[in-house]
C-alpha positions as CSV (number, residue, x, y, z in Angstrom):
1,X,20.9,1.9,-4.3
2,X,21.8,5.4,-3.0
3,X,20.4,7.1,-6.4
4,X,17.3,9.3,-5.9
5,X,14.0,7.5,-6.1
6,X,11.5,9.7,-5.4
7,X,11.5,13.3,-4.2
8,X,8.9,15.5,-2.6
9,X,9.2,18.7,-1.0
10,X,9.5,16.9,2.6
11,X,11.6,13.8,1.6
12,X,14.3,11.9,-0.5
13,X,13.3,8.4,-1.3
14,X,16.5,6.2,-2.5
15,X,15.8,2.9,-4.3
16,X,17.4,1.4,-1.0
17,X,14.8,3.3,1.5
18,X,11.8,2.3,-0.9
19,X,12.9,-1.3,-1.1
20,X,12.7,-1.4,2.8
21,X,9.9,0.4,3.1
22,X,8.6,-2.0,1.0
23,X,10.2,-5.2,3.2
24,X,8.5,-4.0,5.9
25,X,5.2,-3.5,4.5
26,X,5.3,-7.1,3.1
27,X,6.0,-8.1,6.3
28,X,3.7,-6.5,7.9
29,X,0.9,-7.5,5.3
30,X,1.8,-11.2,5.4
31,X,1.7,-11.2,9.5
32,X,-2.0,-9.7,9.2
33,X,-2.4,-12.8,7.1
34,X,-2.8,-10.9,3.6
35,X,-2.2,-13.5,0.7
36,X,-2.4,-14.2,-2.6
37,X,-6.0,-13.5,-4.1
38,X,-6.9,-11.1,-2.1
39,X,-7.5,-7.6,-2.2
40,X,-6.7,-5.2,-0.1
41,X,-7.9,-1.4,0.2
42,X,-5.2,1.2,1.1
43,X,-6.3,5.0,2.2
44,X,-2.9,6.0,2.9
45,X,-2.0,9.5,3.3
46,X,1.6,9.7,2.2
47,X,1.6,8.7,-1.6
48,X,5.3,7.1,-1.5
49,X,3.9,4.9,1.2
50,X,1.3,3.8,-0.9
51,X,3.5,2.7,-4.1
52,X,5.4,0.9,-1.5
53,X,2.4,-1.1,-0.4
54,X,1.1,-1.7,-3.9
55,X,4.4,-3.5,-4.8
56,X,4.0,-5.1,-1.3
57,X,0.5,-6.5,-1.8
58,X,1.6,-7.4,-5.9
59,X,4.8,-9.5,-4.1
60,X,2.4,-11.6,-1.7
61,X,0.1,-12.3,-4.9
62,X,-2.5,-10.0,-3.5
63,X,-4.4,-7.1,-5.5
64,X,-4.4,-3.1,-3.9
65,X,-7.5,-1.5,-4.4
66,X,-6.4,2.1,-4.0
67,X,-9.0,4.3,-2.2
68,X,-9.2,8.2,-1.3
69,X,-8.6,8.5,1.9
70,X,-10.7,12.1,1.9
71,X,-13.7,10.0,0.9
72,X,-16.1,9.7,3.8
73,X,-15.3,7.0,5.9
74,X,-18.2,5.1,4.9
75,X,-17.7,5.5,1.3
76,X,-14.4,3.8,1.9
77,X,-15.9,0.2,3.5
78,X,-18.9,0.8,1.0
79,X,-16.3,0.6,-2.3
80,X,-14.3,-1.7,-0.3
81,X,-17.2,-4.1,0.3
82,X,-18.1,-4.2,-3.2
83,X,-14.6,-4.7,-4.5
84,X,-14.7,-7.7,-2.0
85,X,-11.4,-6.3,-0.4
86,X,-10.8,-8.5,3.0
87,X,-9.5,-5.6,4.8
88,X,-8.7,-1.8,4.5
């Protein structure tokens, strides 16, 4: 649990840290009402925070649809809308 995850010039991620990272992202996904069949678009910033929610959204049955969060903001809803994600 304590062995090195992932490691970026601003942060150490144990397995422990990313495994409750990703309890609370679950969480937090299920009380917005995410579930299985779904998809979902993430434009997070933070990459690690992003795996985190992918294997969040994959444990409540739902699908990620990963977009750029540079990307004009209406480029985001557009690719969202299309990929018939339910929420960004």
């Amino acid at each position: 649990p304590d062995a090195i995850l992932f490691e970026t010039g601003a942060e150490t991620v144990t397995y422990s840290d990313f495994s409750a990272r990703l309890g609370t992202l679950r969480a937090a996904f299920a009380d917005l009402g995410v579930a299985a069949d779904q998809v979902v678009g993430l434009a997070n910033t933070n990459q690690i925070d992003t795996f985190a929610a992918i294997f969040a959204l994959w444990a409540l049955g739902a699908s990620p649809l990963v977009l750029d969060f540079r990307s004009p903001l209406s480029e985001i809803h557009e690719r969202a809308t299309r990929a018939g994600a339910s929420s960004v």
